[in-house]
PyMOL Python script that loads the backbone (N, CA, C, O; Angstrom):
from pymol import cmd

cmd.read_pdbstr("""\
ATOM      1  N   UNK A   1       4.067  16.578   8.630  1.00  0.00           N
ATOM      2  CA  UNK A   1       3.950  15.620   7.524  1.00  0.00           C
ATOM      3  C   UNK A   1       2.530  15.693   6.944  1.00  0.00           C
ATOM      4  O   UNK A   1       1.547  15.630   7.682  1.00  0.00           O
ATOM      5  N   UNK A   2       2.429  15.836   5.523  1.00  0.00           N
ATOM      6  CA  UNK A   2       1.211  15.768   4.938  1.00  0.00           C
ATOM      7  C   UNK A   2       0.561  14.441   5.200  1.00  0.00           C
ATOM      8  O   UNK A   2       1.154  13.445   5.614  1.00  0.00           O
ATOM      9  N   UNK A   3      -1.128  14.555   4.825  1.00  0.00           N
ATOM     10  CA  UNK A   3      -1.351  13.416   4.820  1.00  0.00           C
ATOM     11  C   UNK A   3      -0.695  12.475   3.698  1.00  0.00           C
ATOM     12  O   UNK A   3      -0.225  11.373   3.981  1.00  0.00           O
ATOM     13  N   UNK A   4      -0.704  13.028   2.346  1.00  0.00           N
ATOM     14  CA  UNK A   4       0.256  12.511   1.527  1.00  0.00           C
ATOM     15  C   UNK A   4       1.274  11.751   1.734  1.00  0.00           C
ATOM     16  O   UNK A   4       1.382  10.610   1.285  1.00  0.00           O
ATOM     17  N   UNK A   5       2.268  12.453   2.578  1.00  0.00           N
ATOM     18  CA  UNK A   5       3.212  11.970   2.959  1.00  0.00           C
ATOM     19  C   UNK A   5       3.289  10.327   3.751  1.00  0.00           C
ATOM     20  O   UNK A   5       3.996   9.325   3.649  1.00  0.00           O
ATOM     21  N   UNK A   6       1.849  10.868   4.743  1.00  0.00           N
ATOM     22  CA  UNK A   6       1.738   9.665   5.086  1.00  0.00           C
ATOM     23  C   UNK A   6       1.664   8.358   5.061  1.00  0.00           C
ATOM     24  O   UNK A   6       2.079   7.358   5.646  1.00  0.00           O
ATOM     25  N   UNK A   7       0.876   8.758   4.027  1.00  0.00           N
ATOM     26  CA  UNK A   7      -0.096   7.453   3.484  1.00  0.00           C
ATOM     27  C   UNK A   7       1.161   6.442   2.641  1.00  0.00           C
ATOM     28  O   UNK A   7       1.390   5.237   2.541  1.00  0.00           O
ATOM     29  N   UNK A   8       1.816   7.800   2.103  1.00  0.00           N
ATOM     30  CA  UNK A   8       3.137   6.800   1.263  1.00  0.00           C
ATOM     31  C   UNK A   8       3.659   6.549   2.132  1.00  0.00           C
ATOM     32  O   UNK A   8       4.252   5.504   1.864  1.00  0.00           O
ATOM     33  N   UNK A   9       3.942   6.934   3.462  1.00  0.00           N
ATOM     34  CA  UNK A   9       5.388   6.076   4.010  1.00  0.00           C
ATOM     35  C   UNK A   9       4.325   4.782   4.809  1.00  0.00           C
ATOM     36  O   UNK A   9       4.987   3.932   5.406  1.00  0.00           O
ATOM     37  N   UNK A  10       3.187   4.640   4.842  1.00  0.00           N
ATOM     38  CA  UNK A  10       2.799   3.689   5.433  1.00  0.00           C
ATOM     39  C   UNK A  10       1.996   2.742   4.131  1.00  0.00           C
ATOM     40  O   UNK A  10       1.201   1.860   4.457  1.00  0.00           O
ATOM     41  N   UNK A  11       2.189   2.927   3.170  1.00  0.00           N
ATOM     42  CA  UNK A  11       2.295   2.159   2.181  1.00  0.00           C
ATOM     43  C   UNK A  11       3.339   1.413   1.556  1.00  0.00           C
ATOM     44  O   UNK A  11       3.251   0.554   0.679  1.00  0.00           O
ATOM     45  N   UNK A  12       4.501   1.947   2.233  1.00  0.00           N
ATOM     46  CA  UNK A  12       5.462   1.791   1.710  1.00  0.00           C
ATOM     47  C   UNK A  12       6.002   0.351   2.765  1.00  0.00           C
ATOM     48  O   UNK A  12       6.956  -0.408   2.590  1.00  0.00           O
ATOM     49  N   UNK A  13       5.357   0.365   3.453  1.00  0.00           N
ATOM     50  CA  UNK A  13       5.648  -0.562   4.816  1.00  0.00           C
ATOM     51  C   UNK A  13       4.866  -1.996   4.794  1.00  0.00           C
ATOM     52  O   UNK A  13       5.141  -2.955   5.515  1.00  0.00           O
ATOM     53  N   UNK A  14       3.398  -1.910   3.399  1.00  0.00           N
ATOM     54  CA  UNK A  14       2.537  -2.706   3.987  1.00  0.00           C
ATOM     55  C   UNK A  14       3.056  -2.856   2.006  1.00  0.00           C
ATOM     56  O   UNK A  14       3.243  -1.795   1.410  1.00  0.00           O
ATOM     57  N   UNK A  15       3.211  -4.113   1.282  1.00  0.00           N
ATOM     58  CA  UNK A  15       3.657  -4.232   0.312  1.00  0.00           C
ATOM     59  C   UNK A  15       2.617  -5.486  -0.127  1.00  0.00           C
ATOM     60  O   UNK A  15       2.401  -6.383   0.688  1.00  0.00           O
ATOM     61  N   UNK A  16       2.050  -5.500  -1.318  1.00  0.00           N
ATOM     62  CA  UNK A  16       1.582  -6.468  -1.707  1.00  0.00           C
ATOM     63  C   UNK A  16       1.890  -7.862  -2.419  1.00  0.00           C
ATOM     64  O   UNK A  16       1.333  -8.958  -2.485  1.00  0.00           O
ATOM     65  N   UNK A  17       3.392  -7.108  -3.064  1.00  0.00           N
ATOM     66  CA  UNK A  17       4.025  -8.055  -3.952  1.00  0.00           C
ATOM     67  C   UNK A  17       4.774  -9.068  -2.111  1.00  0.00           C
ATOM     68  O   UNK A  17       4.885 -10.277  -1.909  1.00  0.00           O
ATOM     69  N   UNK A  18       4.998  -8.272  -1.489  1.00  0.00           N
ATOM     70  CA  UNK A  18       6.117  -8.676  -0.634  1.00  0.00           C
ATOM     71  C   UNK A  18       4.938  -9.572  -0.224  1.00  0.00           C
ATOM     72  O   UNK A  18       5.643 -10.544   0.046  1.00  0.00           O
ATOM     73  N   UNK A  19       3.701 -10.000   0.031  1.00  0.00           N
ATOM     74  CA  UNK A  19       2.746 -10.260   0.793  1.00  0.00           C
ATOM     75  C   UNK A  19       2.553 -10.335   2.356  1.00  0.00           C
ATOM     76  O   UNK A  19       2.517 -11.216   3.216  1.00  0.00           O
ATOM     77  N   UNK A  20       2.434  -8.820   2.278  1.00  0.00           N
ATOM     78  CA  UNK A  20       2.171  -8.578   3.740  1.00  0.00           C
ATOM     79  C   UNK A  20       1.222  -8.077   3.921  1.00  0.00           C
ATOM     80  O   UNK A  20       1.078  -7.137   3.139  1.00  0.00           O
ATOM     81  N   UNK A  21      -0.194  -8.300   5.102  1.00  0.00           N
ATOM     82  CA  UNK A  21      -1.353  -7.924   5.238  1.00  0.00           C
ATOM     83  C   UNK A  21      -1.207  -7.046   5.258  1.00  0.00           C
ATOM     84  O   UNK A  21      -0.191  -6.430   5.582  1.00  0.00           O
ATOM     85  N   UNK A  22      -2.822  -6.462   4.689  1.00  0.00           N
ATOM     86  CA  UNK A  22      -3.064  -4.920   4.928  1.00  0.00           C
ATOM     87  C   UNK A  22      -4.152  -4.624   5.953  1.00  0.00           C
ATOM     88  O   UNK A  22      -5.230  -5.218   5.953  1.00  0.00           O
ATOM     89  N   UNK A  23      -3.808  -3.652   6.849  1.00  0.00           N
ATOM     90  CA  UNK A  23      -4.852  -3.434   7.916  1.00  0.00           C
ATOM     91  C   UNK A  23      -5.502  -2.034   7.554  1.00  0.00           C
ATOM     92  O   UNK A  23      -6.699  -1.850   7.776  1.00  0.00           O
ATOM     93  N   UNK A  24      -4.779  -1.139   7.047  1.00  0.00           N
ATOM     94  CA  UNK A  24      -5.987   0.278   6.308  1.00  0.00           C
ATOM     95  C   UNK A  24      -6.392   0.056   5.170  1.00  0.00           C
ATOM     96  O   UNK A  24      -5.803  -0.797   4.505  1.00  0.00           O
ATOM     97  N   UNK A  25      -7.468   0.732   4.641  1.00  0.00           N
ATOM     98  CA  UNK A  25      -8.173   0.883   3.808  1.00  0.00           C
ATOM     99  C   UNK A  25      -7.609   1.913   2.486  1.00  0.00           C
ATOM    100  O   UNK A  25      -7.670   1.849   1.258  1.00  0.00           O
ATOM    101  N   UNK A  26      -7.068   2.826   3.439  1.00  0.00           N
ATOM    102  CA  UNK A  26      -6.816   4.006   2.890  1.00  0.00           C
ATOM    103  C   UNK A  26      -6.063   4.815   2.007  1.00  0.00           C
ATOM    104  O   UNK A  26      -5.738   5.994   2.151  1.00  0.00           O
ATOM    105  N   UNK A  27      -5.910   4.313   1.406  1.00  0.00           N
ATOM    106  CA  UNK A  27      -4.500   4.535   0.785  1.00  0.00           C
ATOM    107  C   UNK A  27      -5.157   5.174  -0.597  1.00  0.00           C
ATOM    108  O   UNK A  27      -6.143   4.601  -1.060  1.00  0.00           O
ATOM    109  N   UNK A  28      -4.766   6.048  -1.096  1.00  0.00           N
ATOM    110  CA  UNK A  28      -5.243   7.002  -2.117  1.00  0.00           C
ATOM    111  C   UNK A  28      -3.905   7.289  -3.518  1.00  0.00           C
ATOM    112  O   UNK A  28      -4.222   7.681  -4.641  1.00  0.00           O
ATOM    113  N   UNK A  29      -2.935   7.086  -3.235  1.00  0.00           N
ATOM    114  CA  UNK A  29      -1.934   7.546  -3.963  1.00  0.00           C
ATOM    115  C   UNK A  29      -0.698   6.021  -4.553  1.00  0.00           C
ATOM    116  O   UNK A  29      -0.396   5.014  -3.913  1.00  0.00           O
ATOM    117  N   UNK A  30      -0.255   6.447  -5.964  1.00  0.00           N
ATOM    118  CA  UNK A  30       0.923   4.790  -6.312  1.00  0.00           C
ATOM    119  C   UNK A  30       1.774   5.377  -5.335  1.00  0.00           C
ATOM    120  O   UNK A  30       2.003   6.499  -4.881  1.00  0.00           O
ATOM    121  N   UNK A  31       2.340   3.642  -5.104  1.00  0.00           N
ATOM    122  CA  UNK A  31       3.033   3.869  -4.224  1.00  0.00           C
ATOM    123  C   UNK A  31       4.471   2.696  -4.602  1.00  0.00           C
ATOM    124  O   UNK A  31       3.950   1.673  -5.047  1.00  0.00           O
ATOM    125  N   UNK A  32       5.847   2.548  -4.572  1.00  0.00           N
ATOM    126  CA  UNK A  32       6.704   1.989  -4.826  1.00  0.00           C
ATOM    127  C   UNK A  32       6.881   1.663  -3.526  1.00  0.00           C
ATOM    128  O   UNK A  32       6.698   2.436  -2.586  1.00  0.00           O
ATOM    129  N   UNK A  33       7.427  -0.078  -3.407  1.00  0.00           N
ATOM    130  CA  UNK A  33       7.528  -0.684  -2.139  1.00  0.00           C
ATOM    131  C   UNK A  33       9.392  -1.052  -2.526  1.00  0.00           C
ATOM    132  O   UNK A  33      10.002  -1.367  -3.547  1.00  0.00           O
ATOM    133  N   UNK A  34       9.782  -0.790  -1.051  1.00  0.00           N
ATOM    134  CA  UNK A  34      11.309  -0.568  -0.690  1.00  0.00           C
ATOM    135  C   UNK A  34      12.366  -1.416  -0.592  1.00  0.00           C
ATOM    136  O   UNK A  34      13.595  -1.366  -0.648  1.00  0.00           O
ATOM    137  N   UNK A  35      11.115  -2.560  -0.356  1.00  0.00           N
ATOM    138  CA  UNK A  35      11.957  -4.195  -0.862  1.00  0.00           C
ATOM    139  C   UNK A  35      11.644  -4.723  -2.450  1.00  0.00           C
ATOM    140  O   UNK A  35      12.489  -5.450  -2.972  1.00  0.00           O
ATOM    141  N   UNK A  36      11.027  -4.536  -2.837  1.00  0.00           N
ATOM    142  CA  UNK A  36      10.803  -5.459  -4.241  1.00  0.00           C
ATOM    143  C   UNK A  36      10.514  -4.283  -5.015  1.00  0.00           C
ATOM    144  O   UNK A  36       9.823  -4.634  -5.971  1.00  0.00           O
ATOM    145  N   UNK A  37      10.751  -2.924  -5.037  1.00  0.00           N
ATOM    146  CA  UNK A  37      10.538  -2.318  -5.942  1.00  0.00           C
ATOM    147  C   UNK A  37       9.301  -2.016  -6.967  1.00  0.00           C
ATOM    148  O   UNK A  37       9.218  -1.304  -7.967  1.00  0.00           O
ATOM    149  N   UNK A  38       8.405  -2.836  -6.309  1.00  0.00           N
ATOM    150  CA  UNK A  38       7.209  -2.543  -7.502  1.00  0.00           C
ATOM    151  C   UNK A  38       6.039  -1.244  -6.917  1.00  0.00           C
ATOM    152  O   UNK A  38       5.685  -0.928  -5.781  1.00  0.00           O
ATOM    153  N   UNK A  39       5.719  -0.779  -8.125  1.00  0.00           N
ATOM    154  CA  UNK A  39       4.958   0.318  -8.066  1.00  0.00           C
ATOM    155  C   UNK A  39       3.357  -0.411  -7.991  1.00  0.00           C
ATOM    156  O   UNK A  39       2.974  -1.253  -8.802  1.00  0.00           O
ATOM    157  N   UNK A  40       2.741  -0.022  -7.130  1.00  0.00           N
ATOM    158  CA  UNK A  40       1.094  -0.298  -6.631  1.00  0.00           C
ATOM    159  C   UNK A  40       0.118   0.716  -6.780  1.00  0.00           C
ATOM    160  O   UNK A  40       0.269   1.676  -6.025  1.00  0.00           O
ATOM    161  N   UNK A  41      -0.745   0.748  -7.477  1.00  0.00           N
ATOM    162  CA  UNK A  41      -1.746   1.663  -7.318  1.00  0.00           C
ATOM    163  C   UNK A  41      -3.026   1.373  -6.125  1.00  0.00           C
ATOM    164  O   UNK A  41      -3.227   0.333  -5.498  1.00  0.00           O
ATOM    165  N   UNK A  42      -3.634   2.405  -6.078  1.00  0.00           N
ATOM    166  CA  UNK A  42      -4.901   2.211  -4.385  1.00  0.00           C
ATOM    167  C   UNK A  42      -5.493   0.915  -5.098  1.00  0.00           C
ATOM    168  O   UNK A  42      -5.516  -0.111  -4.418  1.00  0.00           O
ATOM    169  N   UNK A  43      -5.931   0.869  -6.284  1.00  0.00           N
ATOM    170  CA  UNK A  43      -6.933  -0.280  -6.964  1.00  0.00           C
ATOM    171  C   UNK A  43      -6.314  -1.466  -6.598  1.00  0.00           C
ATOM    172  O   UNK A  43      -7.266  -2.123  -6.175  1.00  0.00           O
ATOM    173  N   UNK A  44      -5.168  -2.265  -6.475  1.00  0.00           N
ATOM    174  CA  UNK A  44      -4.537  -3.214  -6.205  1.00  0.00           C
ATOM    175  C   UNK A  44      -4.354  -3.192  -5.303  1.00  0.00           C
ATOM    176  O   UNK A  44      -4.547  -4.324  -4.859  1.00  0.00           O
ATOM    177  N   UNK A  45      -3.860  -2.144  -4.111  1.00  0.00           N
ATOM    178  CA  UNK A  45      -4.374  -2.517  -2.327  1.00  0.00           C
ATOM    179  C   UNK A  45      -5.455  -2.873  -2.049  1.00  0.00           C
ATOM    180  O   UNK A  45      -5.606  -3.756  -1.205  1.00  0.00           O
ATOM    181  N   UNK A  46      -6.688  -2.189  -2.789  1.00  0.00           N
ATOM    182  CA  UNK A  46      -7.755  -2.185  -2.240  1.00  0.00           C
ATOM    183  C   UNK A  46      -8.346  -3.436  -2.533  1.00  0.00           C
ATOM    184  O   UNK A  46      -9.005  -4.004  -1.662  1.00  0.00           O
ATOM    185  N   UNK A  47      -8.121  -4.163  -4.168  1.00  0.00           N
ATOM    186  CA  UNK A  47      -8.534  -5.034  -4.123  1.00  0.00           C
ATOM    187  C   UNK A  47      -7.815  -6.736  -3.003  1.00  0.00           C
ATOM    188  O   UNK A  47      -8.249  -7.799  -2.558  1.00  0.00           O
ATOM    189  N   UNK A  48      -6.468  -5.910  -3.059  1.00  0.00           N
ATOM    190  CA  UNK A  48      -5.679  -7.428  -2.245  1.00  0.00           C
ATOM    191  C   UNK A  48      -6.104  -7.271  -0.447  1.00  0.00           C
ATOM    192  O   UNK A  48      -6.113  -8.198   0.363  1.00  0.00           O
ATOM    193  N   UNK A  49      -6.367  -6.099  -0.229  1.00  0.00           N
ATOM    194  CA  UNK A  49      -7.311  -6.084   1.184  1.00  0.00           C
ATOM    195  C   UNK A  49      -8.699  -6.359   1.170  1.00  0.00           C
ATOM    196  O   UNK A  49      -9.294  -6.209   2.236  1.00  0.00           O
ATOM    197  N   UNK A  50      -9.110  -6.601   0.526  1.00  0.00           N
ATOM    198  CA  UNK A  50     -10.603  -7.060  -0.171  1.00  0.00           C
ATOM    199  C   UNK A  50     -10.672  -8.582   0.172  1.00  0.00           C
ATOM    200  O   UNK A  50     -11.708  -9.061   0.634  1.00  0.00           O
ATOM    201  N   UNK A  51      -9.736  -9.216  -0.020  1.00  0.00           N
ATOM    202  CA  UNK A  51      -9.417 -10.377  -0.149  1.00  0.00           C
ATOM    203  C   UNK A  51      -8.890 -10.996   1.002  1.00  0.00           C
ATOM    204  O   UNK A  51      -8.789 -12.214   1.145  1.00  0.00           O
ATOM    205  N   UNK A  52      -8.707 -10.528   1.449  1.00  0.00           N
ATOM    206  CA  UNK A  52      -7.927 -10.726   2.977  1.00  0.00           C
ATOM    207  C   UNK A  52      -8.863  -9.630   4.088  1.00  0.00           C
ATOM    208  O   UNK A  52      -8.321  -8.860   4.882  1.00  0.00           O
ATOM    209  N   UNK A  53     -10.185  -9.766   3.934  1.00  0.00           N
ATOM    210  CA  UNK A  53     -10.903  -9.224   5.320  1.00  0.00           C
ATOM    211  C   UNK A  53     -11.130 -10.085   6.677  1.00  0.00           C
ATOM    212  O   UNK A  53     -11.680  -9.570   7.650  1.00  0.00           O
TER     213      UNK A  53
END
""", "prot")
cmd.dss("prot")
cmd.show_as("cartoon", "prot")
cmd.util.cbc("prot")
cmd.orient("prot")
């Protein structure tokens, strides 16, 4: 599995709309979440983990 790969399927797990904490930082790529369907870019993880340190 790429890191690519990764990062989306563990983005895909940690959802912002859904509001569920985020514990990485890392996340580099949009990502569509599997319950609510919305598309997230890193700028909106990063800032909603920003917020929740």
């Amino acid at each position: 599995m790429t890191k690519r790969q990764t990062q989306y399927r563990l983005a895909n797990e940690l959802c912002v709309t859904c509001n569920v904490g985020l514990e990485r930082s890392d996340y580099f790529y949009a990502m569509i979440c599997p319950l609510c369907g919305r598309k997230h870019s890193y700028l909106v993880i990063l800032k909603y983990k920003g917020q929740f340190k």
